[in-house]
N, C-alpha and C positions, 0 to 999 in steps of 0.2 A: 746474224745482226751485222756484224764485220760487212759480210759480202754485201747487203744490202744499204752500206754507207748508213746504218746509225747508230754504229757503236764503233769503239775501237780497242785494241790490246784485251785483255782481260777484263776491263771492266764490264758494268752491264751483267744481267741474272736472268734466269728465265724458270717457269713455274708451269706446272700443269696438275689439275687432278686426277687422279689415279684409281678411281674407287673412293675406299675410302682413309688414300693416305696423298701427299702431296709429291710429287715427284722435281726436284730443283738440280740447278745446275751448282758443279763441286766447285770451289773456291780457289781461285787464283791458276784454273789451267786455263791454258792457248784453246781456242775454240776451234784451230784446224787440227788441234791434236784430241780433242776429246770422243768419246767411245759412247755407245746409249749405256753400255754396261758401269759409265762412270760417275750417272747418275747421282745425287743422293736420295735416300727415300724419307722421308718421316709422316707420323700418322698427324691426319687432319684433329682427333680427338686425344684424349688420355692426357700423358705428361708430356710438357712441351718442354721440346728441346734435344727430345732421344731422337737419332737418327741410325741410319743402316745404309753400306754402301762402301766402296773402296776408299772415296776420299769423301772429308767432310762438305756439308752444303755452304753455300756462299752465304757471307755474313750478314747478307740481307734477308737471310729466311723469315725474319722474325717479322717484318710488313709481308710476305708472300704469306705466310701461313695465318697470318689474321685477314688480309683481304680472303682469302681460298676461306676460312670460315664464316667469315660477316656478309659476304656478298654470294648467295645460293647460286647466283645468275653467271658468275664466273665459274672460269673452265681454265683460263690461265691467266696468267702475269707475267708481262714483258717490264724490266726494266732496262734502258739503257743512259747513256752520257753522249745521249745525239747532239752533235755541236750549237744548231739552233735552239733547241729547247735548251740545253745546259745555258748560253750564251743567254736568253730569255730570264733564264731563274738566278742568275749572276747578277741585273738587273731588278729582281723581284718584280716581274712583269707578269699578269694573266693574260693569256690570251685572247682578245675579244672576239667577236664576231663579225672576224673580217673577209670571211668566206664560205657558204653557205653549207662549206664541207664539218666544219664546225658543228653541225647539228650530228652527224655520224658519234659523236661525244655524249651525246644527252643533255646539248642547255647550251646558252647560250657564251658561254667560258670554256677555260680550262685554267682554274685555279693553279697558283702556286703556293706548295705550304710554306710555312717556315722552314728558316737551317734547324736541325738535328746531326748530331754525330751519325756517321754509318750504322751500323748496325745494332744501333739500340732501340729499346722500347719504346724512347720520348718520336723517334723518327717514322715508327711503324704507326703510334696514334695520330699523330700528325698528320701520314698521307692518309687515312682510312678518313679523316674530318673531310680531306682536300676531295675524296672520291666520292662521295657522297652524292647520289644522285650524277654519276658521272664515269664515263668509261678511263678517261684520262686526268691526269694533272703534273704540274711540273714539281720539284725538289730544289729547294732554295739551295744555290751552290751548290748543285749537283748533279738532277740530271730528268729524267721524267721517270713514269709508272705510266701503263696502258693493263686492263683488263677487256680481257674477252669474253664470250661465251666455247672459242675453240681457240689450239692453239695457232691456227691459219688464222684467224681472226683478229687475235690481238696482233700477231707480227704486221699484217693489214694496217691495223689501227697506231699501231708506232709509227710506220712508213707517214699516210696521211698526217700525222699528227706533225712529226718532221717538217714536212710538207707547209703544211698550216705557221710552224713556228719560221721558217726562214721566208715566207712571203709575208709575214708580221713585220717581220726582223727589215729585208729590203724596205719593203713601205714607207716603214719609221724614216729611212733615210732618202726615200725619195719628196716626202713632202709628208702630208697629214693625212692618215687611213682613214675613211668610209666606214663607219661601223655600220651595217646592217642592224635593224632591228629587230625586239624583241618578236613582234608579230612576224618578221620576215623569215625568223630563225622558227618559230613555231609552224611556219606553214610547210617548211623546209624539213623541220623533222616530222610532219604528219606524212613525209612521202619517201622515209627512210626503213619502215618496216620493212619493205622487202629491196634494199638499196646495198651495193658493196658485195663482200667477195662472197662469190658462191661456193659451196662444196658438193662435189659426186653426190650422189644418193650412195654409191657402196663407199667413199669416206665414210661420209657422216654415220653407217651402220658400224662400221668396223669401230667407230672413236666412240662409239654407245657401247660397242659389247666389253672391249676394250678396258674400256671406263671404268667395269664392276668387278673387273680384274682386280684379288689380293696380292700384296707385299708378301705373302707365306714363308717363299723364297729367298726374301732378302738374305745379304751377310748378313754378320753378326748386331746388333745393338749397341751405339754407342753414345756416349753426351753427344752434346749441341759442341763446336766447337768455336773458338772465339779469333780464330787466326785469320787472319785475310783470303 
């Protein structure tokens, strides 16, 4: 996310399914320093909040393991603190439909929820409202969320989203944006089914078999931790 200019420092988490446990990134390392082995694991069902893995998951597990259960159609969760969208949601601004790349979302927005504190409950229902019918939305004073169906797909769909919030962002300052319309954005996404990044045929096999892959292995079991 760093290398990709839309994250910076530590902030920012990231999410994938694993079967049937969540696989997230550990809490407050350097991302040029982190290992796959640094993982944290925890299961999609049972009691929430046990995890496995060397270091604990980042404090935003708690929206990453309810989108991964409320939305079948996701495969991961990108969040980061991308300057234009955070700069967007400091504003409480949604982003209209000012580029027809917009439909790649599902509608014709990308919602911002309200503020919630980091890593609490009130934050996790909050974006799950804002995601609703929608691959993206932004985090009031804070930052955005992108879900995917792979994790190639979501990093994709943060990049664009990015994209989208600092051509919002210029606009606003060069005079008055052009909203495209509703009709325009629907004609737009009836030609998104097969539109955006492709995958190998042997990716997309290897992220299936993959996928049904158990946690068996993990270290030991431990709480949910509350530290940064």
């Amino acid at each position: 996310m760093n290398a990709l200019g839309i994250n910076q420092g530590t902030s920012g988490n990231i999410s994938a399914r694993c079967g049937t446990r969540m696989l997230i990134t550990p809490s407050a390392t350097p991302y040029e320093d982190m290992r796959p082995e640094d993982l944290a694991s925890m299961p999609l069902e049972g009691k929430r909040g046990e995890w496995s893995g060397p270091l604990a998951p980042s404090t935003e597990w708690r929206f990453h393991l309810d989108i991964l259960r409320g939305r079948p159609d996701a495969g991961a969760v990108v969040h980061t603190h991308a300057t234009y969208c955070t700069t967007l949601s400091i504003l409480r601004r949604e982003i209209p439909a000012v580029h027809y790349m917009i439909a790649a979302f599902g509608g014709p927005t990308i919602r911002c929820a309200p503020y919630a504190l980091f890593g609490t409950e009130e934050l996790a229902q909050l974006a799950l409202q804002a995601l609703q019918d929608r691959q993206a939305c932004l985090l009031a004073n804070h930052g955005m969320i992108v879900v995917g169906p792979t994790l190639a797909r979501a990093m994709w769909l943060a990049v664009e989203l990015e994209t989208l919030a600092r051509q919002y962002y210029l606009s606003l300052q060069a005079g008055e944006p052009v909203i495209l319309s509703d009709a325009q954005i629907a004609e737009a996404t009836a030609q998104f089914a097969d539109y955006g990044l492709k995958e190998r045929p042997q990716a997309a096999n290897a992220a299936a078999s993959g996928g049904s892959r158990s946690s068996a292995g993990a270290p030991r079991q431990r709480r949910a931790a509350s530290r940064r």
